[in-house]
ZANUVEX-605026 format. One record per residue: x, y, z of N, C-alpha, C in turn; residue in three letters. Coordinates in steps of 0.05 Angstrom, whole numbers, padded with zeros to 5 digits, always signed. Layout:
<pts>
XYZXYZXYZALA;...
</pts>
This chain:
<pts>
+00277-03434+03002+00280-03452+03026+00268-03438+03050UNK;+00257-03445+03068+00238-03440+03086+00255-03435+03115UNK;+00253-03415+03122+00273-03401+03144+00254-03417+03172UNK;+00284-03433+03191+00265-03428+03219+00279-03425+03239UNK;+00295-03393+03229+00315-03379+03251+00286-03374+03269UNK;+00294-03367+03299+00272-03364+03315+00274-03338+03323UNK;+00244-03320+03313+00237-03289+03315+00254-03284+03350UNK;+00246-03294+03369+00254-03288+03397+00281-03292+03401UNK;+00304-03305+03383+00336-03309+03394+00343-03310+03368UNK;+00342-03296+03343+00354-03304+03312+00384-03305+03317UNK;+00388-03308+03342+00418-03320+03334+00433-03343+03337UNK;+00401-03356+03351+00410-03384+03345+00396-03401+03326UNK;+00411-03422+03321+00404-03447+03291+00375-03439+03282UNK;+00353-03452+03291+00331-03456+03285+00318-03457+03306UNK;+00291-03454+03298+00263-03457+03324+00261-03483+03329UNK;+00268-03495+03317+00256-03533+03323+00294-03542+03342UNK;+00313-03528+03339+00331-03536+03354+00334-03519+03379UNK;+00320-03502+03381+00313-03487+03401+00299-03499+03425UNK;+00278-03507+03413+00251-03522+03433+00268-03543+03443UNK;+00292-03560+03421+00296-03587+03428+00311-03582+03458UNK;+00332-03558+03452+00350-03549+03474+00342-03539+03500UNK;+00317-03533+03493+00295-03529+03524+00290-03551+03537UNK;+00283-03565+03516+00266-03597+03527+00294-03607+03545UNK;+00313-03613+03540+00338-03632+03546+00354-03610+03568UNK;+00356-03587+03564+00374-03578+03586+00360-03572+03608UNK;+00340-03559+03603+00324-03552+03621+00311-03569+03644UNK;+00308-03598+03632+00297-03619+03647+00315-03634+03657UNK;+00325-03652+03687+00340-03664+03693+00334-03692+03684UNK;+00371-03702+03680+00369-03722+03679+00361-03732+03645UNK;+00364-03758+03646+00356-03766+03604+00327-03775+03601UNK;+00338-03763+03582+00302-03771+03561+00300-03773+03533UNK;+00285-03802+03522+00285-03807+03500+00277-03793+03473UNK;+00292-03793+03456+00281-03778+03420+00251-03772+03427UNK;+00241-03801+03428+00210-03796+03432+00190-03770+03443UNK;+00203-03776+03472+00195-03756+03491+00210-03721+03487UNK;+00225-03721+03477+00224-03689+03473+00218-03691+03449UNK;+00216-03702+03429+00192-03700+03407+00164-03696+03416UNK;+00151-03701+03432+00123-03700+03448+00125-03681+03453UNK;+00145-03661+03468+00146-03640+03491+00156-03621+03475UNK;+00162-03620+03454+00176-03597+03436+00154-03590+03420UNK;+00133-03612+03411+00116-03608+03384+00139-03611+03363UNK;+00166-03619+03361+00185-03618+03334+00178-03656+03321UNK;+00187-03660+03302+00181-03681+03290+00199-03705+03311UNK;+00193-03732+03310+00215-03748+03320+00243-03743+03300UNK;+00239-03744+03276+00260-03746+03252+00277-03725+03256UNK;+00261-03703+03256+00273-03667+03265+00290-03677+03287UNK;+00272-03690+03306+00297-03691+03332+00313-03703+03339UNK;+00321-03719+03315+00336-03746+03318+00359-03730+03300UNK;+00352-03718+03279+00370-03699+03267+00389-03683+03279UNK;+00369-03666+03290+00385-03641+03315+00402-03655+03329UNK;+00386-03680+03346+00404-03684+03377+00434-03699+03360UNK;+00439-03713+03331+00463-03724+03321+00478-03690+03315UNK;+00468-03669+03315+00488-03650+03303+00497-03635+03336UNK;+00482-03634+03356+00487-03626+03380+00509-03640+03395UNK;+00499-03668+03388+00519-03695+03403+00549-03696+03389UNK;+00551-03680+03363+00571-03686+03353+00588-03650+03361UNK;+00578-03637+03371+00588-03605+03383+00590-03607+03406UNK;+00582-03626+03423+00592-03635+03450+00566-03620+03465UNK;+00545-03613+03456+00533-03605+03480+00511-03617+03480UNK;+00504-03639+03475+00479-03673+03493+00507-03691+03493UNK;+00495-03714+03501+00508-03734+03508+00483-03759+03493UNK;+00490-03778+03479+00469-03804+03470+00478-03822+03462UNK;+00456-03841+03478+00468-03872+03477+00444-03879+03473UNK;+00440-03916+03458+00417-03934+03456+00415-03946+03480UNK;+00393-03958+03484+00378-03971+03503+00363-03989+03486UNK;+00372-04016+03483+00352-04025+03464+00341-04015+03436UNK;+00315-04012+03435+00316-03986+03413+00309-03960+03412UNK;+00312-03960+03440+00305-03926+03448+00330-03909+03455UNK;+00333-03885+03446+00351-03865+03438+00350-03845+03461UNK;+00371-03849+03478+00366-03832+03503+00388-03812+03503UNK;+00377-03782+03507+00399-03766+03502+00403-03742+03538UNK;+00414-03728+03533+00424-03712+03563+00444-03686+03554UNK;+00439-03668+03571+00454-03648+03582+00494-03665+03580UNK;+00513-03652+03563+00536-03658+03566+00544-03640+03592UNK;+00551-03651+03613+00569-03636+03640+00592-03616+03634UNK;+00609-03633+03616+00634-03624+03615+00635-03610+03585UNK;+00605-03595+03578+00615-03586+03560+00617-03566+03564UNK;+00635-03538+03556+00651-03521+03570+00631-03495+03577UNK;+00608-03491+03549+00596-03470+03553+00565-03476+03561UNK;+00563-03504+03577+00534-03512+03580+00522-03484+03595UNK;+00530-03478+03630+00528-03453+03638+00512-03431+03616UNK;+00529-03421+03607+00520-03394+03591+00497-03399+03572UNK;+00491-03423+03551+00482-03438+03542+00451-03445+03550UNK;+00450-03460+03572+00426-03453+03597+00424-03426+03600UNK;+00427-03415+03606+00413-03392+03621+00404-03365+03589UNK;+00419-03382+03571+00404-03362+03536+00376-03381+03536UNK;+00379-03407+03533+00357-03430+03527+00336-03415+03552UNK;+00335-03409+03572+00324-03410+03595+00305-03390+03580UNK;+00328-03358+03586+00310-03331+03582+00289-03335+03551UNK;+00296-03353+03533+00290-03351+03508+00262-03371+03499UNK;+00271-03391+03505+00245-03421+03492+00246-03433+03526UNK;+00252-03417+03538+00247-03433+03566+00228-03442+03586UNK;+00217-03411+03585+00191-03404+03597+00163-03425+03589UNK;+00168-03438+03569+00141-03465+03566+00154-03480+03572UNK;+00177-03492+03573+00178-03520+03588+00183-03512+03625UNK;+00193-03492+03635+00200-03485+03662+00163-03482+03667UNK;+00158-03468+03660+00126-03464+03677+00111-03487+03662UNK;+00111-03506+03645+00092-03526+03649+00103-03549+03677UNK;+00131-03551+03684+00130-03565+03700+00129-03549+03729UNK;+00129-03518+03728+00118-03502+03761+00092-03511+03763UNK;+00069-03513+03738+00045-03506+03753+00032-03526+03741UNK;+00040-03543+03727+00029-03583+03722+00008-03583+03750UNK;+00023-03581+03773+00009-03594+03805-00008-03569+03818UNK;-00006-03547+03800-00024-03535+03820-00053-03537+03823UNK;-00066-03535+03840-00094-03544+03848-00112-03527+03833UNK;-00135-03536+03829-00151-03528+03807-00143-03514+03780UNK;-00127-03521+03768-00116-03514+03742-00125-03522+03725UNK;-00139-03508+03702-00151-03523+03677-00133-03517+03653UNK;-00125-03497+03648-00105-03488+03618-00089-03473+03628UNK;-00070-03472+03614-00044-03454+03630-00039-03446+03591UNK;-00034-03417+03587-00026-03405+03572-00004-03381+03564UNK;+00014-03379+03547+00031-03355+03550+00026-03341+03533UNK;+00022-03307+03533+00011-03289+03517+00029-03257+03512UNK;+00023-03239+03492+00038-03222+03503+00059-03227+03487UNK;+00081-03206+03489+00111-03196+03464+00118-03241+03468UNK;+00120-03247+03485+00143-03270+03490+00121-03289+03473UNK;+00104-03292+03470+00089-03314+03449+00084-03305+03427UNK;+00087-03268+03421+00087-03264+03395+00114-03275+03378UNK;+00144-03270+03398+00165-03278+03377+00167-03307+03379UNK;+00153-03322+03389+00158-03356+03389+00142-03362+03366UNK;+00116-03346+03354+00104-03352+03335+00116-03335+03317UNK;+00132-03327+03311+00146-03309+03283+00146-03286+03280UNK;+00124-03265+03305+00134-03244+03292+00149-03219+03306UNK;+00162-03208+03281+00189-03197+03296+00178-03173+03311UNK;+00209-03168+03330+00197-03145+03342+00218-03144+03365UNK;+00225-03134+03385+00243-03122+03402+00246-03152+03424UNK;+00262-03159+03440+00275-03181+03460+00242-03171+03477UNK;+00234-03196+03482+00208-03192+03503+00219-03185+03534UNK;+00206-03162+03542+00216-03157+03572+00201-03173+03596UNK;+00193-03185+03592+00175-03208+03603+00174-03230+03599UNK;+00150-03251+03613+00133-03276+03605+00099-03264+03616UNK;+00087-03265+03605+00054-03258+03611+00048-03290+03608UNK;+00028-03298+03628+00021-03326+03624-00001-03331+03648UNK;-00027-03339+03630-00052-03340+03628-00062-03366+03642UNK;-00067-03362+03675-00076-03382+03692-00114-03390+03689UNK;-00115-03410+03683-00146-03414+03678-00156-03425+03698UNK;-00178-03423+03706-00180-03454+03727-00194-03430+03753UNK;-00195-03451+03780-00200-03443+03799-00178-03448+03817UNK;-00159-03432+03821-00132-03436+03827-00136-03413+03850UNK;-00111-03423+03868-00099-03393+03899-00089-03384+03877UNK;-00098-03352+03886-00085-03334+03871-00049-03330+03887UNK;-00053-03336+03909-00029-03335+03932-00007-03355+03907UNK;-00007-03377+03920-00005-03406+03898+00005-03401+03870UNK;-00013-03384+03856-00005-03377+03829+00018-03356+03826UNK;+00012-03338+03834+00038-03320+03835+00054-03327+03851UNK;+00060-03334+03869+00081-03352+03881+00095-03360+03870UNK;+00080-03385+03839+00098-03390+03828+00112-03374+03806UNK;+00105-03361+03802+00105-03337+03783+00138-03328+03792UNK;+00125-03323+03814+00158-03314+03839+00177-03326+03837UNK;+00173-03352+03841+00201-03366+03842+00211-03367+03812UNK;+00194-03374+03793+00197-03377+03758+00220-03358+03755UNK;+00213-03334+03767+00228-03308+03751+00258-03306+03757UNK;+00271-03317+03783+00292-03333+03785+00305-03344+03767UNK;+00289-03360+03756+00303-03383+03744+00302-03368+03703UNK;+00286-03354+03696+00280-03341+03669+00299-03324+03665UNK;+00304-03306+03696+00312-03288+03694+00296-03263+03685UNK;+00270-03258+03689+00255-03242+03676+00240-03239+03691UNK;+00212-03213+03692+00181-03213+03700+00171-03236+03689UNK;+00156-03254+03708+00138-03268+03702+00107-03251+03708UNK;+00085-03250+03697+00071-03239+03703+00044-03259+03703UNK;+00033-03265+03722+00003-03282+03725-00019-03272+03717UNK;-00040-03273+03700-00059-03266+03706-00077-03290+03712UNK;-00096-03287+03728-00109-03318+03739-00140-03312+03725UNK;-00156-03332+03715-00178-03320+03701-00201-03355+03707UNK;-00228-03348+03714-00236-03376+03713-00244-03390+03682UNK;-00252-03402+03684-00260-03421+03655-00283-03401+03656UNK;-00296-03401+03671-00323-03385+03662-00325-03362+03637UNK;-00300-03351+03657-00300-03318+03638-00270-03331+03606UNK;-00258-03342+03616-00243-03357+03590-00258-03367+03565UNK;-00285-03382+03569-00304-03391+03555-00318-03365+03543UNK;-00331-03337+03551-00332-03319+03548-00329-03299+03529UNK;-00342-03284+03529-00334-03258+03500-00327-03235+03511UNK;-00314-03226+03540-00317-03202+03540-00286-03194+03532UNK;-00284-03157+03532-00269-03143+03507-00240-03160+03520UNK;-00231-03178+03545-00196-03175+03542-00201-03212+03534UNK;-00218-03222+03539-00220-03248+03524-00212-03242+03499UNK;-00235-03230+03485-00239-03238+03457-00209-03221+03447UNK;-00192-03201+03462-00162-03191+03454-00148-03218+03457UNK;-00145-03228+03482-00121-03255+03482-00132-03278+03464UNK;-00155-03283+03444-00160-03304+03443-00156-03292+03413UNK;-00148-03269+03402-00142-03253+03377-00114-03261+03377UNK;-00095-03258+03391-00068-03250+03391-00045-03281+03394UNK;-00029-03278+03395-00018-03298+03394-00019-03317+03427UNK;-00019-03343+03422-00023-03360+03442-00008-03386+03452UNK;+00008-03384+03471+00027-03419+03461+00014-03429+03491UNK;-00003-03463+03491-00017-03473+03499+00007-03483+03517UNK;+00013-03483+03545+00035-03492+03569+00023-03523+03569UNK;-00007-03520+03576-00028-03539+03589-00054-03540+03572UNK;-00053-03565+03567-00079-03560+03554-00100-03568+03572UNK;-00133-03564+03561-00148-03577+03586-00148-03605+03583UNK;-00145-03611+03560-00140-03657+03566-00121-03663+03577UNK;-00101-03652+03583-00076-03658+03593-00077-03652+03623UNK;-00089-03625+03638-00102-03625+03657-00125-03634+03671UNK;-00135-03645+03652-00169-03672+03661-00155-03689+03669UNK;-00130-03700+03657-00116-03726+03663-00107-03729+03695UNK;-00103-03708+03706-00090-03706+03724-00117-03715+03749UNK;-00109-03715+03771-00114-03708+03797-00122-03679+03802UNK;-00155-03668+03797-00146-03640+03794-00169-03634+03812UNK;-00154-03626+03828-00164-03624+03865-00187-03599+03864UNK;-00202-03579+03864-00198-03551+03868-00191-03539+03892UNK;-00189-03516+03898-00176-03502+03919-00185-03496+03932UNK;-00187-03497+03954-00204-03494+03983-00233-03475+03973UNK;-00259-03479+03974-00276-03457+03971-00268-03433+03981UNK;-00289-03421+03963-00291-03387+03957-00281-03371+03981UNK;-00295-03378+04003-00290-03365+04027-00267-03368+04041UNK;-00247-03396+04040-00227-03390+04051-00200-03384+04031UNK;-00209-03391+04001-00188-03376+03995-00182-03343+03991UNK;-00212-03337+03998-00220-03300+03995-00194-03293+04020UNK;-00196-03315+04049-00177-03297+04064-00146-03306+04052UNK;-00150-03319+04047-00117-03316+04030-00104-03307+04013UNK;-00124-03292+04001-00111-03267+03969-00114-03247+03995UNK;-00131-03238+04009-00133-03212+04026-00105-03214+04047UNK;-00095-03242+04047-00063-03248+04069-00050-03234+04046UNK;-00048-03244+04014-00025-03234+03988-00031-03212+03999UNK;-00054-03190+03993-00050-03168+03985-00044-03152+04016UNK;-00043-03153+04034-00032-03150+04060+00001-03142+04061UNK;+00005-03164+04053+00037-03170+04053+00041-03157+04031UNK;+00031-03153+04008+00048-03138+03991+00038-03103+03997UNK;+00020-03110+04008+00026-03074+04014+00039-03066+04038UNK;+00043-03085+04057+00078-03078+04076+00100-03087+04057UNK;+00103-03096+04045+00131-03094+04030+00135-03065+04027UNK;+00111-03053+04013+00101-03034+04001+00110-03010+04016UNK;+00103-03009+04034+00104-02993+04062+00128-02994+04069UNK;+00147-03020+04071+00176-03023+04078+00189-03008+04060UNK;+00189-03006+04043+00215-02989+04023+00222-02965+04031UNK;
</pts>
């Protein structure tokens, strides 16, 4: 029988009830079988499965709508708290940063790389001390780590940015062709980002003075300690 305890938290159920528990707690408010089937990559069937064995342990809540199956975060269930904040540090980091940086300006692919996408793809190895996650596009570098900033709040972890254009992403040189070797979980794809409104970021020249404002300020922090 085919194991799908999840390499990054084996102590809980499975990887496919993992993702589902990201999708639903993490996001406010209800949303249909359908839709965290979309946002999980888990089957609709898979998730119609899970959310009847969750709903029956008290932690979703689901009702019909016609013939759509809408499920939610239970309030009053006693260990939602503690519950969130495992889901968060664990399968969190792809649904929390696809909805930080969905809107950010010139964004083409958004990627997570590094220990935290090796144990989401299976293989074992020590609790990731991080999120590493792979900004493509012509994005503020200000903007990007920013959100990076606030993310880590909410993960509880280093979030770490690296910002890279499509140019050199498209590319062969030696740390491409490493991340494009190693494991990869897709936040954003680029069809999913074509779809959008996707502005780019003020030209070259004025956002040059705005990484030189980041790196300013972080070397008086620097100086402050």
């Amino acid at each position: 029988m085919r194991s799908d305890v999840p390499a990054v938290a084996p102590f809980l159920r499975s990887d496919s009830q993992s993702r589902i528990l990201a999708e639903v707690l993490l996001r406010e408010g209800e949303h249909t079988v359908g839709e965290v089937a979309a946002r999980s990559g888990v089957s609709q069937p898979t998730v119609s499965r899970e959310v009847d064995r969750l709903a029956v342990a008290g932690i979703l809540n689901s009702r019909k709508i016609g013939s759509a199956r809408i499920v939610a975060a239970n309030p009053d269930y006693p260990f939602l708290a503690p519950l969130m904040q495992i889901i968060a540090g664990t399968y969190g980091p792809a649904a929390l940063l696809h909805d930080a940086y969905v809107d950010l300006r010139g964004l083409e692919q958004l990627l997570i790389f590094g220990s935290w996408a090796a144990r989401i793809v299976g293989q074992p190895g020590p609790f990731p001390n991080d999120v590493d996650v792979l900004v493509v596009g012509d994005v503020s570098n200000l903007e990007a780590h920013g959100i990076a900033s606030d993310l880590e709040r909410r993960i509880g972890r280093p979030v770490n940015a690296t910002i890279m254009t499509v140019e050199r992403w498209d590319g062969d040189d030696g740390f491409v062709k490493y991340l494009k070797a190693s494991p990869l979980i897709e936040v954003i794809s680029r069809d999913a980002a074509a779809g959008r409104v996707n502005r780019p970021y003020p030209p070259r020249d004025a956002r040059a003075l705005d990484d030189r404002w980041l790196e300013n300020l972080i070397d008086d922090n620097r100086g402050g300690r």
